[in-house]
C-alpha positions as CSV (number, residue, x, y, z in Angstrom):
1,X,-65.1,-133.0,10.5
2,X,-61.3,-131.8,9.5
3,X,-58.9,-131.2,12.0
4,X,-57.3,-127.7,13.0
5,X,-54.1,-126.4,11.9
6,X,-52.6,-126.4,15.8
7,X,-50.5,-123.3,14.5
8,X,-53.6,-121.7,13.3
9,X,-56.1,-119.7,15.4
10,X,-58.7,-121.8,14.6
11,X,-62.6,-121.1,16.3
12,X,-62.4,-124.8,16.4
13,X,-59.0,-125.9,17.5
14,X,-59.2,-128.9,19.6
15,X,-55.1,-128.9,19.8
16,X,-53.6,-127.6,23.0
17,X,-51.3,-124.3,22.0
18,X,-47.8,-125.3,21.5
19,X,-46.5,-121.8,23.0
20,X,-48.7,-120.4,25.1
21,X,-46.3,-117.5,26.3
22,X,-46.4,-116.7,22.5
23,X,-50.0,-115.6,22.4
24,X,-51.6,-112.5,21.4
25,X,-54.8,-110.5,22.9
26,X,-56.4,-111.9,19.5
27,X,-55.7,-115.5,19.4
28,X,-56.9,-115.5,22.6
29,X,-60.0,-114.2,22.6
30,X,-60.5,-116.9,19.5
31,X,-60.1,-119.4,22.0
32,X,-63.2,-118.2,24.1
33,X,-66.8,-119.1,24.3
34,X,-68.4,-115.7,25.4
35,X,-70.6,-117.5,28.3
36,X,-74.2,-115.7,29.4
37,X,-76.3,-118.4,31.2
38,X,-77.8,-116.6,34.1
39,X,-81.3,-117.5,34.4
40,X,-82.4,-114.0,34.3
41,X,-80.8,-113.2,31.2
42,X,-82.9,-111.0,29.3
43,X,-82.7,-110.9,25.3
44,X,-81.4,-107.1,25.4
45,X,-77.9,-109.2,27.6
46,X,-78.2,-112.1,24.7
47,X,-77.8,-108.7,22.0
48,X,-75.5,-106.9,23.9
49,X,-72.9,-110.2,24.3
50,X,-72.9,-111.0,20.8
51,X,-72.1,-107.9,20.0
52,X,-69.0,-107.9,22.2
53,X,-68.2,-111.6,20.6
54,X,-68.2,-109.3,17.4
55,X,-66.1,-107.1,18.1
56,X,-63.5,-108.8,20.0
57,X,-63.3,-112.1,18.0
58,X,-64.5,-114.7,20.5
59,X,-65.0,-117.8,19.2
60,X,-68.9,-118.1,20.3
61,X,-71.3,-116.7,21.8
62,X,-72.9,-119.5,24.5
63,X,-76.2,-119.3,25.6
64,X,-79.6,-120.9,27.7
65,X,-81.6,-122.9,24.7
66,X,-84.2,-120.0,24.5
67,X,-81.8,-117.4,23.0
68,X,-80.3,-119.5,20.3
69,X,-82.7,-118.2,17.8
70,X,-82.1,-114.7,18.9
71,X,-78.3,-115.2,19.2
72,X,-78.1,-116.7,16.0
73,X,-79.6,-114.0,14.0
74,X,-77.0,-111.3,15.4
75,X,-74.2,-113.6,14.3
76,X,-75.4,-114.8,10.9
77,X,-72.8,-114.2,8.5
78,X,-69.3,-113.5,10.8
79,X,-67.0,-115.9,12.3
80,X,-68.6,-115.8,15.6
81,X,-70.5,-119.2,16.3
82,X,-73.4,-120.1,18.1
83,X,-73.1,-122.5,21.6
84,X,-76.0,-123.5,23.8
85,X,-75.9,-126.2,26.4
86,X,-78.1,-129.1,27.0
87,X,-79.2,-131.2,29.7
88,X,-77.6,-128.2,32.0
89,X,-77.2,-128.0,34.7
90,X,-77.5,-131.6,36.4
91,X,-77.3,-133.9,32.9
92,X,-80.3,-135.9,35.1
93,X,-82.5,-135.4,32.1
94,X,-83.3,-138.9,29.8
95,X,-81.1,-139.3,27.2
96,X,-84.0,-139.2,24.7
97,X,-84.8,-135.4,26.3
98,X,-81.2,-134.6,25.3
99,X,-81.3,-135.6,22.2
100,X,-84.3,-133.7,21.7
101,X,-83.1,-130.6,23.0
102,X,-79.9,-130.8,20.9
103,X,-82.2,-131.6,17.4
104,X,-84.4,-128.4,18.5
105,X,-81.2,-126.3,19.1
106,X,-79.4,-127.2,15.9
107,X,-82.5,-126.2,14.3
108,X,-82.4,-122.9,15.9
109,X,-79.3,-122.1,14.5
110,X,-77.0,-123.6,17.1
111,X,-73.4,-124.4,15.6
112,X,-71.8,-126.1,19.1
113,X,-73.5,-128.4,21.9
114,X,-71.9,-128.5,25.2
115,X,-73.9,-131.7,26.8
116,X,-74.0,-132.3,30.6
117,X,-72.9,-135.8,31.0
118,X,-74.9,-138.5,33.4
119,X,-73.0,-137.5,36.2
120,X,-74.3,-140.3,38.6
121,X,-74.0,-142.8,35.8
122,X,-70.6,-142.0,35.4
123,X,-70.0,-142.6,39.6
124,X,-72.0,-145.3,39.7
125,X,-69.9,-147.1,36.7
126,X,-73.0,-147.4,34.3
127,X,-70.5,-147.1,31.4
128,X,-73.4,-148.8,29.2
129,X,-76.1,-145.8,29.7
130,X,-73.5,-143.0,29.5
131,X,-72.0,-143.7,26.0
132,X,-75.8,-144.4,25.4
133,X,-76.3,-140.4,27.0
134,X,-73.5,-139.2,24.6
135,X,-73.6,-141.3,21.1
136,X,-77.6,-139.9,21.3
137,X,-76.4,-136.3,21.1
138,X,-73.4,-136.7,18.8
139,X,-75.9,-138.1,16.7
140,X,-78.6,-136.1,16.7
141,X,-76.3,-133.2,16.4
142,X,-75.5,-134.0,12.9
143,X,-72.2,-132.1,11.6
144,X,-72.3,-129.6,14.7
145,X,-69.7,-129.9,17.4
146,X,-70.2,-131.6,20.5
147,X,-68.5,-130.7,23.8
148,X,-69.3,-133.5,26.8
149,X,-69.1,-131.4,30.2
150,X,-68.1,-133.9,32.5
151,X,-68.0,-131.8,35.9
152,X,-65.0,-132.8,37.1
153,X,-65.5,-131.7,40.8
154,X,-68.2,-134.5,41.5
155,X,-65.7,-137.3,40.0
156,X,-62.9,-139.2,41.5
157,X,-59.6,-138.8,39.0
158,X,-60.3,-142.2,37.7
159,X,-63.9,-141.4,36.8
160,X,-62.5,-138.1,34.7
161,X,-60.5,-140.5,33.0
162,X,-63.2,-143.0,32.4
163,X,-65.8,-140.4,31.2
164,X,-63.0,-138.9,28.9
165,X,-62.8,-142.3,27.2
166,X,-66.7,-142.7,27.1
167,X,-66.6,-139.2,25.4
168,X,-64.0,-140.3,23.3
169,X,-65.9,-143.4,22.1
170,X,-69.2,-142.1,21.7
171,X,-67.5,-139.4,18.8
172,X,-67.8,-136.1,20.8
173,X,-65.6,-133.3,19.7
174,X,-64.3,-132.0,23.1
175,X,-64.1,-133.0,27.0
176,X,-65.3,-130.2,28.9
177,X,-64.7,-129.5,32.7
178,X,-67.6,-128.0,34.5
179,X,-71.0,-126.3,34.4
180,X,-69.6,-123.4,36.6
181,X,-73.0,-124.5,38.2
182,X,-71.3,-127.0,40.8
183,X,-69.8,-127.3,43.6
184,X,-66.3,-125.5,42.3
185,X,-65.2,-125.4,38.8
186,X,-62.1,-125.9,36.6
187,X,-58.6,-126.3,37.9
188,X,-55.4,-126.3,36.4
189,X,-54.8,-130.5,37.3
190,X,-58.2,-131.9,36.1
191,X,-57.5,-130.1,32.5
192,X,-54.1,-131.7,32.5
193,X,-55.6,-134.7,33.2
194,X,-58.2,-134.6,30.7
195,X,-55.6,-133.6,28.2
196,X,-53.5,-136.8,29.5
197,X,-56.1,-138.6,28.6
198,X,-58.2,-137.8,25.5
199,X,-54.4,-137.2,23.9
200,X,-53.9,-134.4,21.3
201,X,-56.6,-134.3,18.7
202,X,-60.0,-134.2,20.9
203,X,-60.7,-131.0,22.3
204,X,-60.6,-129.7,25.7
205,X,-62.8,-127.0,27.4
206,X,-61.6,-125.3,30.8
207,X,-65.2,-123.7,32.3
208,X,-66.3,-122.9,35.7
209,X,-64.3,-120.1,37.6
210,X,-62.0,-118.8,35.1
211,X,-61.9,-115.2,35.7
212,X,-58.2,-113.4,35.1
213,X,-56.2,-113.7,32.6
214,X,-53.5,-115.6,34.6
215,X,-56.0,-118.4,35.4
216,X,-57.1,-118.3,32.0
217,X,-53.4,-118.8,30.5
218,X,-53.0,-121.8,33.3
219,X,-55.3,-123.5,31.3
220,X,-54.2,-123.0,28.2
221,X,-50.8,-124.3,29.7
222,X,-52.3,-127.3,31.0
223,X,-53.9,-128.5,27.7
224,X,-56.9,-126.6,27.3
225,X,-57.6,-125.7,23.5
226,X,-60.9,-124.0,24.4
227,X,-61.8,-121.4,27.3
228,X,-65.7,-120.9,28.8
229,X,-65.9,-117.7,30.7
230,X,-68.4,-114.8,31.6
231,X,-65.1,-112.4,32.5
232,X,-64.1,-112.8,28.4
233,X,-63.4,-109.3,28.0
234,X,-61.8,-108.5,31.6
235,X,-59.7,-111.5,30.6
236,X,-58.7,-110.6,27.4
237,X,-57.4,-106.9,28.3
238,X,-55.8,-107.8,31.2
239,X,-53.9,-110.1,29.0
240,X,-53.2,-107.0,27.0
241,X,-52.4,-104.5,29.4
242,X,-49.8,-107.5,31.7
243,X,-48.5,-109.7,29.2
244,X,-45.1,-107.9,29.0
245,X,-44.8,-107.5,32.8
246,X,-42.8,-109.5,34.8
247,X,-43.7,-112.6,36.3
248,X,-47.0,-112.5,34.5
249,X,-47.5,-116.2,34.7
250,X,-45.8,-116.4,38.0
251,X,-45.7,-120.2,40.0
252,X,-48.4,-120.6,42.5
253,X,-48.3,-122.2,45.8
254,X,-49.6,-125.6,44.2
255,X,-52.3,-125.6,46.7
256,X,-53.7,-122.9,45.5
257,X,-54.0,-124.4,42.4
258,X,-55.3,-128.3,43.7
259,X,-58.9,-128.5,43.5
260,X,-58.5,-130.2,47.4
261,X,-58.7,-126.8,48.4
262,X,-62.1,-126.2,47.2
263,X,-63.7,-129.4,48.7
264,X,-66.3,-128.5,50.8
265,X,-68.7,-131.5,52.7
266,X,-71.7,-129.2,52.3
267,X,-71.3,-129.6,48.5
268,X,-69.8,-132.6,47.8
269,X,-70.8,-136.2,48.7
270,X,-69.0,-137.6,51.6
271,X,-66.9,-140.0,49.7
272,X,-65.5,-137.7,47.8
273,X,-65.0,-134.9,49.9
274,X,-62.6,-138.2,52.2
275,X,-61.5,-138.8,48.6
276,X,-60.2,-134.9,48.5
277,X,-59.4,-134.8,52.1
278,X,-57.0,-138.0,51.8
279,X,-55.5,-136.8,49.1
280,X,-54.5,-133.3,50.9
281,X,-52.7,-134.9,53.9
282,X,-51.3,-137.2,51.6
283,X,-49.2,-134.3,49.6
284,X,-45.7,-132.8,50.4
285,X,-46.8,-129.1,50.7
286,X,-48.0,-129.9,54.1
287,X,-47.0,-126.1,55.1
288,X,-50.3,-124.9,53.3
289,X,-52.4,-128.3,54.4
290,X,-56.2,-127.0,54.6
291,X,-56.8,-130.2,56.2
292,X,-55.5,-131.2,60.1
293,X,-54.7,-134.9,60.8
């Protein structure tokens, strides 16, 4: 599969933007995957989203499995792709299930396969079994591209990095940061990292929470080449109505912005919300500590 032109608005870039502060309402929106995956999502919502991915450029449309074939039909013919998402929302399901599910979806006319990686195979250290998980996709995938959603709030930095390289190895097309299903989603310092690692020519998707135009551009900043949001349009005139204001793309406190903020013990397993926890009262910016010692 070639590689994008980074200066080009490619619906496939896997290059982080050079110039974010340089973009326009359009190359945005080319960098978004129009997201619907509500469970109750009826086939007059799958219609009525592509048609806004049609009109405002997105790059495609992503869906539950059982509207590909429906999604695909409205988009046949324009530049507006086709994504579905398998082994979503827990990537528990056997790897021979996933590579099922991805052969059925390609056959319904999916173009892109955002894959739920073995999350506890990833903390437990099964490296084996997840680039097992991953290769079975990539391959049953044939030509399409595969995004591996690693969701980053159940893993330790090191883990991110590890299951960046397993996605690496196995031949996927993108790292991808969260189901949006989880316990929080993606933030500014996990796409960085993911970016760190998987260096310039894999892809990286920011998903899970993205809802303003602001956060969206954080990502963008950080190293994200691809966005997955439900608030595509909100996001893409606010960027049109703001982008010459002032401060636009203002600093944040930086724990706003730390994903130690959104660690919650109800939702996270105790390790890692210590993991979280530690890492909070070991920072400098102790005047906005969510934590006490």
């Amino acid at each position: 599969m070639p590689q994008d032109d980074a200066s080009a608005p490619s619906r496939r870039r896997r290059r982080p933007l050079s110039d974010v502060e340089s973009l326009s309402p359009e190359t945005l929106a080319a960098l978004i995957d129009h997201t619907n995956l509500k469970a109750f999502s009826t086939p007059e919502k799958i219609r009525q989203i592509c048609e806004e991915a049609l009109a405002y450029g997105f790059a495609t449309v992503c869906v539950n499995p059982v509207h590909v074939e429906a999604a695909a039909r409205v988009l046949e013919g324009s530049a507006v792709g086709t994504c579905t998402v398998v082994g979503f929302p827990l990537g528990a399901s056997r790897s021979e299930v996933k590579a099922f599910e991805t052969d059925r979806a390609v056959k319904d006319g999916a173009g892109e396969i955002d894959m739920v990686i073995n999350v506890g195979g990833v903390r437990a250290g099964e490296e084996d079994a997840v680039l097992r998980d991953i290769r079975g996709v990539v391959e049953a995938s044939g030509d399409r591209l595969v995004k591996v959603i690693l969701e980053t709030c159940y893993l330790t930095d090191e883990q991110i990095v590890q299951a960046c390289r397993l996605s690496r190895e196995a031949g996927a097309d993108y790292v991808k940061t969260s189901t949006g299903f989880g316990a929080f989603g993606a933030f500014e310092r996990h796409v960085r990292l993911m970016r760190e690692t998987v260096g310039p020519d894999m892809g990286v998707k920011a998903s899970g929470g993205v809802s303003d135009f602001r956060e969206a551009l954080r990502m963008l900043r950080a190293g994200a080449s691809r966005l997955g949001v439900s608030a595509s349009i909100p996001i893409v005139e606010g960027f049109r109505a703001l982008r010459y204001t002032a401060g636009w793309l203002a600093e944040e406190v930086p724990c706003r912005l730390c994903p130690s903020r959104a660690a919650d013990i109800s939702k996270l397993p105790k390790e890692l919300f210590l993991y979280y926890k530690a890492a909070c009262l070991d920072c400098p910016h102790r005047e906005h500590n969510r934590f006490y010692d």
